[in-house]
C-alpha positions as CSV (number, residue, x, y, z in Angstrom):
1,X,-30.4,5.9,-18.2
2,X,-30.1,4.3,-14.4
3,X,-28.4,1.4,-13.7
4,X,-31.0,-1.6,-12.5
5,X,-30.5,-4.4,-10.3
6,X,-29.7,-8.2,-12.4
7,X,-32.4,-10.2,-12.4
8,X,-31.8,-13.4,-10.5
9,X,-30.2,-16.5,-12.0
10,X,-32.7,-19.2,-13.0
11,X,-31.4,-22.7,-13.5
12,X,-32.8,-24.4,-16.4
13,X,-33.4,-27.6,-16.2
14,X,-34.5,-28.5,-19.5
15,X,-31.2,-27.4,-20.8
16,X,-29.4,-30.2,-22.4
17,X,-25.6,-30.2,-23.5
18,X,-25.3,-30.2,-27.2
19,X,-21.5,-30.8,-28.8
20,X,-20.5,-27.9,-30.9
21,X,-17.9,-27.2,-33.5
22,X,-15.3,-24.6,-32.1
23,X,-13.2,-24.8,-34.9
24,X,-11.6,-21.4,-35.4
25,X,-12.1,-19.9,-39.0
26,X,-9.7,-18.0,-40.5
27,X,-12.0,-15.0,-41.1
28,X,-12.6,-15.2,-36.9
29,X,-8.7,-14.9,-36.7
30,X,-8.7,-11.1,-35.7
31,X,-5.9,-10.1,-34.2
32,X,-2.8,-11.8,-32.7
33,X,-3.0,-13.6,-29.2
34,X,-1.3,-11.6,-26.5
35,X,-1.6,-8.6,-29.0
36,X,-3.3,-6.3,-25.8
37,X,-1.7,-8.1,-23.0
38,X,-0.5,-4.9,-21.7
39,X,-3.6,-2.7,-22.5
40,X,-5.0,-1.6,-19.7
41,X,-8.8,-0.8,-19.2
42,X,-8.7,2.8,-17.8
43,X,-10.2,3.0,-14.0
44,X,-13.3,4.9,-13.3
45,X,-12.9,8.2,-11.6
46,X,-15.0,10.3,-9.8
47,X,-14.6,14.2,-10.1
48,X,-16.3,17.4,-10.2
49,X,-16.8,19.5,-13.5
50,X,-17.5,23.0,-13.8
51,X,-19.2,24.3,-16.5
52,X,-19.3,27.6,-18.2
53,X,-22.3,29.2,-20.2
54,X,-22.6,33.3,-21.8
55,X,-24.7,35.8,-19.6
56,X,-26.6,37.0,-22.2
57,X,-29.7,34.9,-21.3
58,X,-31.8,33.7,-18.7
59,X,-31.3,31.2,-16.2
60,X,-33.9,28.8,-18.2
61,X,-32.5,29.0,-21.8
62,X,-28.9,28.8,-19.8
63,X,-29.7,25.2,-18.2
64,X,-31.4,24.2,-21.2
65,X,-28.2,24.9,-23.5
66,X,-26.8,22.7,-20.9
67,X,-28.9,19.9,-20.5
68,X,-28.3,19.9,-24.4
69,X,-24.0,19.8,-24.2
70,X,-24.3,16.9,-21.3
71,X,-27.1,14.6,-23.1
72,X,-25.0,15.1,-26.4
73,X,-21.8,14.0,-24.2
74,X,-23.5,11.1,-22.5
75,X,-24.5,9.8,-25.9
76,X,-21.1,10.6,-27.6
77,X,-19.5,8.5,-25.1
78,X,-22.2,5.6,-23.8
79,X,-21.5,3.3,-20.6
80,X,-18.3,5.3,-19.9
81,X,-19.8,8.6,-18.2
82,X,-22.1,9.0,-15.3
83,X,-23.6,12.7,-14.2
84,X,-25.2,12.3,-10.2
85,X,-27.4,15.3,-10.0
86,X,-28.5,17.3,-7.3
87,X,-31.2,14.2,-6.3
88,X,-28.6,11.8,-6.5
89,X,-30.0,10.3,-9.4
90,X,-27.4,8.7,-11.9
91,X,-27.4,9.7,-15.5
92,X,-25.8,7.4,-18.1
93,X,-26.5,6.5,-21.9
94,X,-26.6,2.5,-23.2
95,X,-26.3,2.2,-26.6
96,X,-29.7,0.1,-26.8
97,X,-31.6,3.2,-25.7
98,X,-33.3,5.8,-28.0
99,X,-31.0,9.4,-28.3
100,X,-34.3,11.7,-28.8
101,X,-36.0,9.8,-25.8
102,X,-33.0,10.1,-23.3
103,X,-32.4,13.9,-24.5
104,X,-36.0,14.5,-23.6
105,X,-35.6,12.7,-20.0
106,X,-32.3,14.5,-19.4
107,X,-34.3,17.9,-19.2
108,X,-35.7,16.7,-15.6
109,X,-32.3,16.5,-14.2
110,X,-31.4,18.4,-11.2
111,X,-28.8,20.7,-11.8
112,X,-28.0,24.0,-9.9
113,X,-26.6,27.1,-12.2
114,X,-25.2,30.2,-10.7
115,X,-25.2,33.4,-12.2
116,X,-21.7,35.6,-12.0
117,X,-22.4,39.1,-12.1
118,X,-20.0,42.1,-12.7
119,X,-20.1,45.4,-10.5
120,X,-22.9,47.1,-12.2
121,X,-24.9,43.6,-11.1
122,X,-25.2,42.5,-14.4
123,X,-25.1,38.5,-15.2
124,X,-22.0,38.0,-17.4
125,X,-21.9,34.5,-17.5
126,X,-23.7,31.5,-16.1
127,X,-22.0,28.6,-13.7
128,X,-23.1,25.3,-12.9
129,X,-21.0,22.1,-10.8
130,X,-21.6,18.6,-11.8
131,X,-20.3,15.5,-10.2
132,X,-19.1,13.0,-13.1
133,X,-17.7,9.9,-12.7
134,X,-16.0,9.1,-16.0
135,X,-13.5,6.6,-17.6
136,X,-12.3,9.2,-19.7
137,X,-10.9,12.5,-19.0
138,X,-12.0,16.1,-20.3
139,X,-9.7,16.7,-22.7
140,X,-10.6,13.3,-24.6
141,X,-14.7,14.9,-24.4
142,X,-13.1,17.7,-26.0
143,X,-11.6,15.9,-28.8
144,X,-14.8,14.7,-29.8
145,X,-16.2,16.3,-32.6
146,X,-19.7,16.0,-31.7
147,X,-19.3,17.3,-28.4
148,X,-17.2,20.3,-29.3
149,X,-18.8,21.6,-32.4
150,X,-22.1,21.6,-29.5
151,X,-19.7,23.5,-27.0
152,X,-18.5,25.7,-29.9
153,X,-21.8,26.7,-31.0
154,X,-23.3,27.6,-27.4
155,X,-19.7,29.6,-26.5
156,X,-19.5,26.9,-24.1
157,X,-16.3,25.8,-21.3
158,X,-15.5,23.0,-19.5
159,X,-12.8,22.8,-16.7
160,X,-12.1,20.3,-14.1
161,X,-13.3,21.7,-10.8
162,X,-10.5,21.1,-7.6
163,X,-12.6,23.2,-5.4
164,X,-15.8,21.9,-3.0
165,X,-19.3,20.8,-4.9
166,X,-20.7,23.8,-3.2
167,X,-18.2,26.7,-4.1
168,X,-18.6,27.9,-7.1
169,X,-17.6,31.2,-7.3
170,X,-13.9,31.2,-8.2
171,X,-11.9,34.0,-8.9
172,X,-8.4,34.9,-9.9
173,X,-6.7,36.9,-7.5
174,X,-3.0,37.0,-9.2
175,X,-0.5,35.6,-10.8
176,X,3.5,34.0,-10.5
177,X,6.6,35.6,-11.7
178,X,9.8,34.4,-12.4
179,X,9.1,31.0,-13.2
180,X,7.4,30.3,-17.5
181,X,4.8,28.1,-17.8
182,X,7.1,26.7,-20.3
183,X,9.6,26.0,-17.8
184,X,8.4,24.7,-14.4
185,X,6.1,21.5,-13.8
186,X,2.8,23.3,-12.1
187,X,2.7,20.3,-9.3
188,X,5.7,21.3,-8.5
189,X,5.1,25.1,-8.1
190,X,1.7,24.0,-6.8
191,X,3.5,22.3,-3.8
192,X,6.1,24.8,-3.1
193,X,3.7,27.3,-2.5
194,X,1.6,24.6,-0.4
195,X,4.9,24.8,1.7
196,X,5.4,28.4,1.7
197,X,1.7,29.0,2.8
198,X,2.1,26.2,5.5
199,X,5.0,28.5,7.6
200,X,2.3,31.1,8.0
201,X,-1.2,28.8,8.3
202,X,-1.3,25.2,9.1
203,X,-4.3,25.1,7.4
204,X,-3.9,27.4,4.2
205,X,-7.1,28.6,2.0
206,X,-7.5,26.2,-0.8
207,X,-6.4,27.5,-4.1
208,X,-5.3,26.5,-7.5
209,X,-3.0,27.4,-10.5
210,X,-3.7,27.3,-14.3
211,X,-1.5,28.8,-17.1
212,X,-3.4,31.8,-18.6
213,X,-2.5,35.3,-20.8
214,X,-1.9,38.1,-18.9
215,X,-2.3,41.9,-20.4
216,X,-2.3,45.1,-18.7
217,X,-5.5,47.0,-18.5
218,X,-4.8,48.9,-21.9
219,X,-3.8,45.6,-23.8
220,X,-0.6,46.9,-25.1
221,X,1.4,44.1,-23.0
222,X,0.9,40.3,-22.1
223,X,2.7,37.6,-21.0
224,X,2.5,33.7,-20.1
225,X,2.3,33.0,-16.5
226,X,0.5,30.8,-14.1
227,X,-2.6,32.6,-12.5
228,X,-3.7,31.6,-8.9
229,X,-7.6,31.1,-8.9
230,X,-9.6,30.2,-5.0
231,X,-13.0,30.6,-3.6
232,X,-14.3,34.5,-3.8
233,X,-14.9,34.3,0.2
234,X,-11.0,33.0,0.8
235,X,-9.5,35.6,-1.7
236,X,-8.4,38.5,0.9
237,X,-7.5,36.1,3.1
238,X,-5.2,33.9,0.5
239,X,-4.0,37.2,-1.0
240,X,-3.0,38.4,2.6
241,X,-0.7,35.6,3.0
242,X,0.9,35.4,-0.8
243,X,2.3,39.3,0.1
244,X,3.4,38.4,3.8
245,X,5.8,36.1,6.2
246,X,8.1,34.3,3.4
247,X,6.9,35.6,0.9
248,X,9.0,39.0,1.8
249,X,11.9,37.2,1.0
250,X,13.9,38.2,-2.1
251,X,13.4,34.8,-3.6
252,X,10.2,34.0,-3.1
253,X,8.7,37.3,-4.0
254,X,6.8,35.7,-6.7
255,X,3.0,36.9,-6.4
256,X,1.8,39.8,-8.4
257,X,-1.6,40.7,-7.2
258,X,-4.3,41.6,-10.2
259,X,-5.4,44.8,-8.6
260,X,-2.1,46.3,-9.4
261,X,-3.9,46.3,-13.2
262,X,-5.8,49.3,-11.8
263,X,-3.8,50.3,-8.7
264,X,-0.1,50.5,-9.8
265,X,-0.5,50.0,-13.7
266,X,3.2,51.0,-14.3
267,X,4.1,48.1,-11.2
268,X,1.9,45.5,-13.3
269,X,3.3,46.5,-16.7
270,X,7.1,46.2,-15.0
271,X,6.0,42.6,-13.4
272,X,5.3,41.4,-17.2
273,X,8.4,42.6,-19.0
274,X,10.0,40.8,-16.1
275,X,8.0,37.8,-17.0
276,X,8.4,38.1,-20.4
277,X,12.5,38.0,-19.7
278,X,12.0,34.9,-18.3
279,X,11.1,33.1,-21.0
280,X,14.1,34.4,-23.3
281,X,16.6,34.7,-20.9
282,X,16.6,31.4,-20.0
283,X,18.5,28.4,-21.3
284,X,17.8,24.4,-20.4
285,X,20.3,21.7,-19.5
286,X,18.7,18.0,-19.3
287,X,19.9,15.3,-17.3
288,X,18.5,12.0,-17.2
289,X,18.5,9.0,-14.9
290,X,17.5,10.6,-12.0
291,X,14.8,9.5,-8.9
292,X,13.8,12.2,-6.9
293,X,15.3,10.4,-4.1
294,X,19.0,10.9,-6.0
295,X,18.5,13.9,-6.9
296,X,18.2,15.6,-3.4
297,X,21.6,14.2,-2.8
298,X,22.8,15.7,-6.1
299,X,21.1,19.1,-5.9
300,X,23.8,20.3,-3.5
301,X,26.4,19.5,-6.0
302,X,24.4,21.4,-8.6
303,X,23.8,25.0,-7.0
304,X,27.6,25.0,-6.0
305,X,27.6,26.4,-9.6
306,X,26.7,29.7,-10.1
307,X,23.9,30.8,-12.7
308,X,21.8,27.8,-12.0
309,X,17.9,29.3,-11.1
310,X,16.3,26.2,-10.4
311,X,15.7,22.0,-10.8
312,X,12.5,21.1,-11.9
313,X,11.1,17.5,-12.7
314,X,10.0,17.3,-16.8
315,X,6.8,15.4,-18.2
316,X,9.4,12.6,-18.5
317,X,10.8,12.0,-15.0
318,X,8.8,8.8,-14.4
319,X,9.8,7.4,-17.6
320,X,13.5,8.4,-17.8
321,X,14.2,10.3,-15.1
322,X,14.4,13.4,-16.8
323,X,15.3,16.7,-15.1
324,X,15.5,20.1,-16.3
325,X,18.3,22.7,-14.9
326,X,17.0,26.4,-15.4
327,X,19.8,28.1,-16.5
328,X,20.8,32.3,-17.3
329,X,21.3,32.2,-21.0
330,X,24.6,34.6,-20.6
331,X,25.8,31.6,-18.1
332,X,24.9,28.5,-19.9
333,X,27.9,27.8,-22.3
334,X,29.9,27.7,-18.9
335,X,27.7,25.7,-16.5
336,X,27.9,23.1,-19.6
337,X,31.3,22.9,-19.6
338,X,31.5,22.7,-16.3
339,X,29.1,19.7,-16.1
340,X,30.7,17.9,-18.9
341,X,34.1,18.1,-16.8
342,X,33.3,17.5,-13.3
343,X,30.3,15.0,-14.1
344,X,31.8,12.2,-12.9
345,X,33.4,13.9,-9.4
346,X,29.9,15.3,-9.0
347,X,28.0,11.9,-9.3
348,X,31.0,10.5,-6.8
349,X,30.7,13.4,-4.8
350,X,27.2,12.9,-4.5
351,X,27.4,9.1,-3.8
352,X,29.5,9.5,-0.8
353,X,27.2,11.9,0.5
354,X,24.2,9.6,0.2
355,X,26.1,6.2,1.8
356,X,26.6,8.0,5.4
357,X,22.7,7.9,5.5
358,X,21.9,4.0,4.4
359,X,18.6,4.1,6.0
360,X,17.3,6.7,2.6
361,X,20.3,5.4,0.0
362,X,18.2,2.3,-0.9
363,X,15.6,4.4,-2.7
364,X,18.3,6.9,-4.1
365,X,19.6,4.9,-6.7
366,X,18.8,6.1,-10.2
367,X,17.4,4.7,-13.0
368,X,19.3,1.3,-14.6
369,X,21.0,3.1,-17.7
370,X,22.6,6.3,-17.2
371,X,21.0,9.0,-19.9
372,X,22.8,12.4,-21.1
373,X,23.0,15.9,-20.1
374,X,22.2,18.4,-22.5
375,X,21.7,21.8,-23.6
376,X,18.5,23.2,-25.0
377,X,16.9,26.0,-26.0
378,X,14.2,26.9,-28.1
379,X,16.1,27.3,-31.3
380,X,19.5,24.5,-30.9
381,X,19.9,21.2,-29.1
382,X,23.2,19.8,-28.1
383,X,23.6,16.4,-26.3
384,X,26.8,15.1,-24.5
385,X,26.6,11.2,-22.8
386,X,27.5,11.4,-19.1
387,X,30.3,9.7,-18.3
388,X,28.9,6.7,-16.0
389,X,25.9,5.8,-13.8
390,X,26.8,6.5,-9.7
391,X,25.3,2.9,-9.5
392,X,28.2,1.7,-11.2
393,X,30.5,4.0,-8.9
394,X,30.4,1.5,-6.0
């Protein structure tokens, strides 16, 4: 359960060598040498869990449903998670130890749970922070079909936690038009609101986006969009500043607070068809072989075309240097063509513009083979090579 401190190394002196036969047999002969050379171990992180339990019970059946979830996690994953409690006391399951034993011990840990109450003061569900350090990541723990069948059956949720050990009570105050779910990265939507923020507060509110269903108050309308969540105590404040300074601008008017639900229902409704237009009004072109460092240079070749909404990194920028150009369906057909005829001025263009600055062109080169730009929507794919890589330009 806790780790203990090795017990010192005794030298025996009675120990005498003894020849042995290392022979290899073939049955010993289990894999390939080198086969893993490039497996690596995965590092041990330390990070704060929030978990979610029903209101409809009291505070002592609520921590012992989840004393029950993390003792059946510890022992579905042994030596590879570590809860610290509220003592400071680690919590971890070896394989040599007894399951019914350590379930039994795991009652005395010291956990905190909150209870989050509705208007009329009633508990409607049950809230408790735990720091984990782990070697494996939430959604692997949810994978597990011990563990989830035990979440399942006590209507339990897990979430990473990005907020302090101490605040608990999150809300969601909103959520962001214009940009799908689907779409745009949420780092990067994370940061460019960082940045926004930042021109009004040097030191903005904490806050933090997930992708989440949206309906009106009636349920006869939803939508996909990214919701904003933040600490109950910083939401008027982080709500004051989403609605004011840049955020007046035309094109970053993005924030659709959630009291328009009750205040401005026919406001909130309009905000989700808008949404919803997103999604199928808008059309992909890929382009690969791109750092981020090259592509500021070539962003200003890229909004020169009309149509063009916005360029966002994909899931495979590290890999390939993948990028993804947001596009107006009507428009798409014609920014292609345009692309696939002025590629190779654009990437000169673009290279010119980067050598009168040498001090930042050294990490603006992209990636060594030069990928394709394509077209893509959710129902037909079309793929053209580009021309050349501006590496090979010079």
């Amino acid at each position: 359960m806790r780790s203990t401190p090795l017990k010192p190394h005794i030298h025996d002196t009675t120990h005498q060598n003894v020849e042995q036969d290392c022979r290899m047999d073939h049955d010993d002969m289990t894999e390939i040498a080198g086969k893993n050379r490039n497996n690596i171990e995965p590092t041990e992180q330390e990070i704060y869990v929030k978990w979610q339990l029903p209101g409809n019970t009291d505070s002592s059946n609520a921590k012992r449903q989840l004393c029950t979830l993390i003792a059946t996690l510890l022992i579905e994953f042994p030596d590879r998670i570590t809860i610290i409690d509220r003592k400071h006391r680690e919590w971890s399951f070896k394989e040599t130890e007894n399951e019914e034993k350590f379930t039994k011990e795991l009652e005395n840990i010291a956990i905190q749970i909150h209870p989050m109450k509705n208007k009329q003061n009633n508990t409607i569900r049950w809230i408790a922070i735990t720091k984990t350090r782990s070697a494996t990541t939430i959604p692997e723990w949810k994978r597990n079909d011990q563990f989830y069948t035990c979440a399942t059956e006590a209507k339990a949720y897990v979430f990473p936690h990005p907020f302090a050990y101490d605040e608990w009570d999150i809300i969601s105050i909103g959520f962001i038009k214009e940009v799908h779910t689907v779409h745009y990265p949420r780092d990067t939507l994370h940061n460019q609101i960082v940045q926004l923020l930042s021109q009004q507060e040097p030191n903005p509110p904490a806050f933090h986006i997930i992708p989440q269903r949206i309906t009106t108050l009636d349920k006869t309308a939803s939508t996909k969009a990214y919701t904003i969540q933040c600490p109950k105590a910083s939401a008027r404040r982080l709500t004051h500043l989403l609605t004011h300074g840049p955020f007046r601008n035309e094109q970053n008017h993005m924030f659709v607070p959630f009291r328009y639900k009750t205040e401005n229902p026919d406001l909130f409704l309009k905000c989700i068809r808008q949404q919803n237009d997103v999604y199928y009004k808008t059309w992909i072109i890929k382009l690969e072989g791109f750092t981020y460092e090259a592509m500021e240079w070539f962003k200003g070749e890229l909004h020169t075309i009309k149509g063009i909404s916005h360029i966002v990194p994909s899931k495979r920028q590290d890999t390939i240097g993948e990028w993804k150009v947001l596009v107006e369906q009507t428009k798409c057909a014609y920014i292609h063509r345009n692309l696939t005829k002025e590629w190779k001025n654009m990437i000169k263009k673009s290279l010119q513009t980067s050598y009168r600055h040498p001090q930042q062109h050294s990490q603006c080169h992209p990636y060594p083979q030069k990928k394709s730009a394509s077209t893509k929507n959710r129902n037909q794919t079309q793929t053209l090579t580009a021309p050349c890589c501006p590496s090979e330009q010079i």
